[in-house]
C-alpha positions in Angstrom: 82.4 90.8 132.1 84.8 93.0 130.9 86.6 91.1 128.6 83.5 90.4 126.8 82.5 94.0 126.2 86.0 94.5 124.7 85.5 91.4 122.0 81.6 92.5 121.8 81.8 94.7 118.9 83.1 91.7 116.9 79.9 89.1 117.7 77.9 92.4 117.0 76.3 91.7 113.8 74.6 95.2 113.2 78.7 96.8 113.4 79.5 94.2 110.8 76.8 94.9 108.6 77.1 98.7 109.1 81.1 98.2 107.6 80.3 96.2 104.8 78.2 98.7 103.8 79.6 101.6 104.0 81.5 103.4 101.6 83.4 104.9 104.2 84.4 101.9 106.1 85.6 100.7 103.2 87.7 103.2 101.8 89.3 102.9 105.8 89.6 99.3 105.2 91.6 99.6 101.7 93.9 102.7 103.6 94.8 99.8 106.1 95.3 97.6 103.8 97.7 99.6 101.8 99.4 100.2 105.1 100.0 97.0 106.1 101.4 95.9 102.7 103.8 98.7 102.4 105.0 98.2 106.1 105.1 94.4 106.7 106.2 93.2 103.2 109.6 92.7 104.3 108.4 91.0 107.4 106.6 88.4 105.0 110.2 88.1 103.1 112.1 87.2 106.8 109.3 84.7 107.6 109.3 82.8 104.6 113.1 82.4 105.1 112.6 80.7 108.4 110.9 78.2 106.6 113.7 77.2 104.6 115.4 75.2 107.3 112.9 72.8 107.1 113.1 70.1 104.5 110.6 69.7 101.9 107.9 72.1 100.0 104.9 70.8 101.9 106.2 71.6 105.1 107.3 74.7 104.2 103.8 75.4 103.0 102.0 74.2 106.3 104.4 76.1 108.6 103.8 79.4 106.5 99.9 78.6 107.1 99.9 78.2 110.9 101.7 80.8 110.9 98.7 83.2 109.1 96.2 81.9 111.1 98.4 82.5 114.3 98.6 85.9 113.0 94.8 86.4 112.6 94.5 85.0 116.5 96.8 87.7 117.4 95.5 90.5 115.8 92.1 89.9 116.9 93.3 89.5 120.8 95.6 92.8 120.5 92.4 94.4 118.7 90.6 94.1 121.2 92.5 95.1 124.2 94.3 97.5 121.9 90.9 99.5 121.4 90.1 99.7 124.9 93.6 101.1 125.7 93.5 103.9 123.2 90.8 105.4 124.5 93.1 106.4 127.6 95.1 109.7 126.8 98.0 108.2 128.1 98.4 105.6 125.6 97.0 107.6 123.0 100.3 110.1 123.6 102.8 107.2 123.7 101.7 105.8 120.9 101.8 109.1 118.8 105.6 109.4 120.2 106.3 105.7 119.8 105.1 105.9 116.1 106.7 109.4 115.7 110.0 107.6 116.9 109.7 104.9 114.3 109.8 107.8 111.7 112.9 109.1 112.8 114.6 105.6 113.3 113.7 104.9 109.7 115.2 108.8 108.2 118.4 108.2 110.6 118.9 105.1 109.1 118.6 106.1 105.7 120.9 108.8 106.6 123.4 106.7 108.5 123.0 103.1 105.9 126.9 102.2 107.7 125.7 102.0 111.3 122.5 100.0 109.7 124.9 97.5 107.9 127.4 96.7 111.1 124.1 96.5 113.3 123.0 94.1 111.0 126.0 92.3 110.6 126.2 91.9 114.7 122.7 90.3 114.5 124.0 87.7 111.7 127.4 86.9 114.1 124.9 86.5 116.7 122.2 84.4 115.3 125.4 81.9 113.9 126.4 82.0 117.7 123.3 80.6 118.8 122.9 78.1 116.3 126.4 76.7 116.4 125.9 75.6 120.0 124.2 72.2 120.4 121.1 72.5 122.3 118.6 69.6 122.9 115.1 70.1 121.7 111.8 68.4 122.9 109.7 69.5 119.9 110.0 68.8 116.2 111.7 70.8 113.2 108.4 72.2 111.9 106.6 72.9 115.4 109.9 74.7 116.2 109.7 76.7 112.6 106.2 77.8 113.2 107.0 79.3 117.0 109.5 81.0 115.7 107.3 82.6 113.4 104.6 83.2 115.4 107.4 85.1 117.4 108.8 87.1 114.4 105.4 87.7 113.6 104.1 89.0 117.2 107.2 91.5 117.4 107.1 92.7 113.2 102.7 93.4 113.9 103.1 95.8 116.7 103.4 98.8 114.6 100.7 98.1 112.3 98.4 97.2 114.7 99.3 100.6 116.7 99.6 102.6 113.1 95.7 100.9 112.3 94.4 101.8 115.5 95.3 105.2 115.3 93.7 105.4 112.1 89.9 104.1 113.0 88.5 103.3 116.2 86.2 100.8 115.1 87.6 97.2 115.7 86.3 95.6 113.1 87.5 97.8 110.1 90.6 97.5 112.0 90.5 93.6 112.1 88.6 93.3 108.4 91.7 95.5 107.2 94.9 94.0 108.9 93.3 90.5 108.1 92.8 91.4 103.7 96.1 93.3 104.0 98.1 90.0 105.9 96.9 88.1 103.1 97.5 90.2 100.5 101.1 91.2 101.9 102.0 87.6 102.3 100.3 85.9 98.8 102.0 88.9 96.5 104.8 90.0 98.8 107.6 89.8 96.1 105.4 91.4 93.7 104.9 94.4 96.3 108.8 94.2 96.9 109.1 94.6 92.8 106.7 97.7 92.8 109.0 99.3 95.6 111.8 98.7 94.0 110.9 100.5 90.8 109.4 103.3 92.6 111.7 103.3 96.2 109.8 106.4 97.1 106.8 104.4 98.5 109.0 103.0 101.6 109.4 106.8 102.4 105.9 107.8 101.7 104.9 104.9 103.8 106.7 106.9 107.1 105.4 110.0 105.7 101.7 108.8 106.2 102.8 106.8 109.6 104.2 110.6 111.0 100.6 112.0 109.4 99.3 108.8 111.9 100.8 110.2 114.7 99.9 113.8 114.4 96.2 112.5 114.2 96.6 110.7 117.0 98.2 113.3 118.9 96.0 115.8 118.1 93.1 114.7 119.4 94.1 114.4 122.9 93.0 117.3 125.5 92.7 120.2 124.9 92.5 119.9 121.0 90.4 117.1 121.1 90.0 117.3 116.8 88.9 114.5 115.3 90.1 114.3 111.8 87.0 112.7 109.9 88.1 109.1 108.2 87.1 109.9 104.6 89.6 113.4 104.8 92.1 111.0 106.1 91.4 108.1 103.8 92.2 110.9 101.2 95.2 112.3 102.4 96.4 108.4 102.2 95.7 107.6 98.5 96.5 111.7 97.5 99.9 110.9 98.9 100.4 107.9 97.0 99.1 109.5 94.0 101.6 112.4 94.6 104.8 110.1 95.2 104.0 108.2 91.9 103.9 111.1 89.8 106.6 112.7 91.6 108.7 109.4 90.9 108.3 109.6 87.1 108.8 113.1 87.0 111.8 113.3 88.8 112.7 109.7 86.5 112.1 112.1 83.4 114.5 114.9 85.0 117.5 113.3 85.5 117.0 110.5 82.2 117.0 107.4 84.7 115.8 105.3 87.3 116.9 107.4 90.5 118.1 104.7 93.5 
C-alpha cells in the first residue's frame, strides 16, 4: 500500500491537469529543464562515446534509445521514492550539504585544473587496464553497450534528480521536467556544448543556481521552515541567466575578446 501512494500522484489525473495548466508549473518545468541541460550535457557527450565501440550506425542509434527510455524508468522510480524521502528533515539537510559539496568540488577544480587532469588521466590508465585483460562475456556487444549506459546514466542523474527535487515538490513537474530536459539535452547536446563554449560563464552560473538550490532547501528545515514560493524562484533562475549573458558580453566588450 505504500508503494502505491508514493507513484499515486502520477495516475492522478486532476495533478496532471492542474500542471498543464498552470502558468506556474510551467515556468518550474522550463527552470528544470534549463537545469538539466546545463548540468548533464556532458553526460550526454560520454554516453554517446560508449556507443562507438559498437559497429555500425543503426546500432549505435538503438543502444542510445534504450538507453533514454531506461532513463525515463529511472527517473520515474527515483521520483517517487525520492519525494517521499525529502519530506524527512534528515534527508532534506544532506542533500542541501551534498549539493552544497558539489559546488565546492566544481570551484576547487576550476581552481586546481592539474589535479583534475592527473585524476583524469588515472581513470584513462585505468579504464585501458580493464579492457586489456580478456574477460569472457555471456551477452552481446550492444546488450553490453546499453548496461553500461544505463550505468553511466544512473550515477551522472543523481544530482539532477536531487537538484529537481529540491526545487518543487510536486512529482510530476519534477518528472514532466527531467523527462523534456533528457530529451532536449541528449537531441541538441552539441549545440548546448557550442552555446557554453561561447559564453563559458553558464557552467559557473549553473553551480551558482545549484548553491541557490541548496540554500532553499536548507532553509526550510526547522526552525526556519520558509518556503520560497516557485514563481520567485523560477525568477531568480532565468534573472541569473539573463545577468550572466549580459555580463558575458560586457566583460567581452571590456577586454576586446572572447574571454576563456
Amino acid at each position: 500500500m505504500q508503494l502505491i501512494k508514493l507513484y499515486q500522484p502520477f495516475f492522478d489525473a486532476n495533478n496532471w491537469a492542474h500542471v498543464l495548466t498552470s502558468g506556474q508549473d510551467w515556468m518550474m518545468i522550463l527552470t528544470l529543464i534549463l537545469m538539466e541541460c546545463l548540468l548533464s550535457v556532458d553526460n550526454a557527450v560520454v554516453l554517446a562515446a560508449q556507443t562507438q565501440v559498437l559497429p555500425t550506425k543503426d546500432e549505435q542509434r538503438k543502444s542510445l534509445v534504450y538507453g533514454l527510455w531506461g532513463a525515463y524508468l529511472f527517473r520515474f522510480i527515483v521520483i517517487g521514492i525520492g519525494t517521499y524521502l525529502i519530506n524527512f528533515w534528515e534527508i532534506k539537510l544532506l542533500g542541501g550539504l551534498y549539493l552544497l559539496y558539489l559546488v565546492y568540488k566544481y570551484f576547487y577544480d576550476v581552481r586546481h585544473p592539474e589535479l583534475v587532469a592527473k585524476k583524469e588521466e588515472a581513470k584513462k590508465e585505468n579504464h585501458k587496464k580493464k579492457n586489456s585483460k580478456k574477460r569472457k562475456h555471456h551477452l552481446s556487444l550492444f546488450w553490453r553497450t546499453v548496461i553500461s549506459i544505463e550505468s553511466m546514466d544512473i550515477v551522472f542523474s543523481i544530482d539532477s534528480v536531487l537538484a529537481a527535487l529540491a526545487m518543487s515538490n510536486n512529482p510530476v513537474v519534477v518528472l514532466v521536467g527531467g523527462m523534456i530536459g533528457i530529451l532536449c539535452m541528449r537531441g541538441v547536446a552539441e549545440v548546448i556544448i557550442k552555446l557554453m563554449e561561447i559564453i563559458p560563464e553558464l557552467q559557473t552560473m549553473a553551480y551558482v543556481l545549484i548553491s541557490i538550490i541548496a540554500i532553499k532547501l536548507l532553509i526550510s528545515l526547522p526552525p526556519l521552515n520558509f518556503k520560497l514560493p516557485d514563481a520567485i524562484f523560477a525568477g531568480i533562475v532565468f534573472g541569473t541567466v539573463i545577468l550572466t549573458i549580459i555580463f558575458h558580453y560586457v566583460r567581452q566588450n571590456v577586454h576586446g575578446k572572447k574571454m576563456p
